[in-house]
N, C-alpha and C positions, 0 to 999 in steps of 0.2 A: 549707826546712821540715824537719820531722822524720825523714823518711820516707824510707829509700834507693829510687830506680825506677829497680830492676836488672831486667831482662827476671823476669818471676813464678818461674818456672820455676827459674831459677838461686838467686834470690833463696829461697826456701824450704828448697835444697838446701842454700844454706850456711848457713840455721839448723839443719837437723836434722844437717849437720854437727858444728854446735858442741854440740850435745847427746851426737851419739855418740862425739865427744874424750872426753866426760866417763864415759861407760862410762853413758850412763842410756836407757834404752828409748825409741825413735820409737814412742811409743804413737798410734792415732788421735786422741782427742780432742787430744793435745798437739800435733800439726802440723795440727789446725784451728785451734786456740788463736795458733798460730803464725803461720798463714795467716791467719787473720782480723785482728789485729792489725797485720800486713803492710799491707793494705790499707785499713785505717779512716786515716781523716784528722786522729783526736783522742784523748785517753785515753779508754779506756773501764773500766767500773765490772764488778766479776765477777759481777751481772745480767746488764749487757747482751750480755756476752760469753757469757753462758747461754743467753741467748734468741734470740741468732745462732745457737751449730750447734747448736740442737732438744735434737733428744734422743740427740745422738751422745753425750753422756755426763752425769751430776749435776751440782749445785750444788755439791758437796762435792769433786767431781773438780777443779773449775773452782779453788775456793779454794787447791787442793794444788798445782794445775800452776801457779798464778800465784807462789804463796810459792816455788816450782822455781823458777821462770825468772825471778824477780827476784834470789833468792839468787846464779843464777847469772852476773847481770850482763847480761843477755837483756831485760828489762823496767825502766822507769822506774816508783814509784810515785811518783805526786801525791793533794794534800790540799788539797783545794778551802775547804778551811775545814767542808764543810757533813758531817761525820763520815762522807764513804762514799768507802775510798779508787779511787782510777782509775789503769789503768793503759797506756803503753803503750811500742812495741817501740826499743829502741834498736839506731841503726845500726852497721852495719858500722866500726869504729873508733872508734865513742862520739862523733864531731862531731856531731851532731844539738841544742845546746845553744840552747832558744827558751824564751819565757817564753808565758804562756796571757792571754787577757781572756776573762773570764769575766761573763756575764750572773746578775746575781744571783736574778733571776725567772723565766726559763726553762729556767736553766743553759747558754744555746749557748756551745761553745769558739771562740774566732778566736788560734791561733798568732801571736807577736811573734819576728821573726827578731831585732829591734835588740836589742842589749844595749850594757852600760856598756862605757866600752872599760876593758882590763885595768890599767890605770894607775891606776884608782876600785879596784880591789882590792891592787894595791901599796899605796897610800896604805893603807888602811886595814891591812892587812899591819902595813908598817913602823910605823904609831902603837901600832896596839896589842900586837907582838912575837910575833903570831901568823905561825903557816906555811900553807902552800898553804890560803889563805883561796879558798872561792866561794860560790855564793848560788843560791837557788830565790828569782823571785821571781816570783807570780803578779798580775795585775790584774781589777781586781772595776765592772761600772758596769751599765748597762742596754741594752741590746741595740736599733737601730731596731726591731724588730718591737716590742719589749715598750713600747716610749715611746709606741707609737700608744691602747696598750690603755684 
């Protein structure tokens, strides 16, 4: 899956490492932000991640630390199609590469670890004389719960 599960502990340290390489402040809301993304299962939208740590900080804190830590390679944005982007943490080395199925009525996420093998992107490489081609690609259908409704 997406998600490194490094002991918690560790795991946090070496994000707000990676932030103070960069000379930028271990503020609180930014290593909840951290930490909570750490342990959610799926991307989340800078709502949901508002209305997880309360009132440790704003909606506006939220939007500034996610454009941070995507800027800084710390965060994946996705674009579910339905205009509200989602975000979440990328691991330790950037291998965490899955694709999402998305419930078009509920919105629930279920992670796809399969992908194409690399040779679908050579071809397409070599026909079209592009370089380091890759691809986001997400899947869309109805969820068991929502089939029953």
């Amino acid at each position: 899956m997406g998600h490194d599960h490094q002991h918690p502990k560790q795991e946090l340290d070496r994000l707000t490492e990676q932030l103070r390489r960069r000379d930028l402040k271990i503020t609180g809301p930014r290593k909840r932000i951290l930490e909570l993304l750490r342990n959610h299962p799926h991307p989340m939208t800078n709502k949901e991640v508002y209305a997880a740590v309360g009132e440790a900080c704003d909606l506006a804190t939220i939007y500034r630390s996610m454009h941070m830590l995507e800027d800084m390679g710390m965060v994946k944005r996705f674009d579910f199609g339905d205009g509200v982007a989602r975000f979440e943490l990328v691991s330790e080395g950037g291998n965490d590469h899955h694709h999402h199925l998305i419930c078009r009525q509920c919105s629930e996420i279920v992670e796809i670890d399969e992908c194409f093998p690399s040779e679908f992107q050579d071809q397409i490489a070599a026909a079209s004389g592009y370089r380091e081609v890759t691809h986001k690609l997400e899947f869309f259908g109805v969820c068991p719960g929502c089939q029953s409704c």
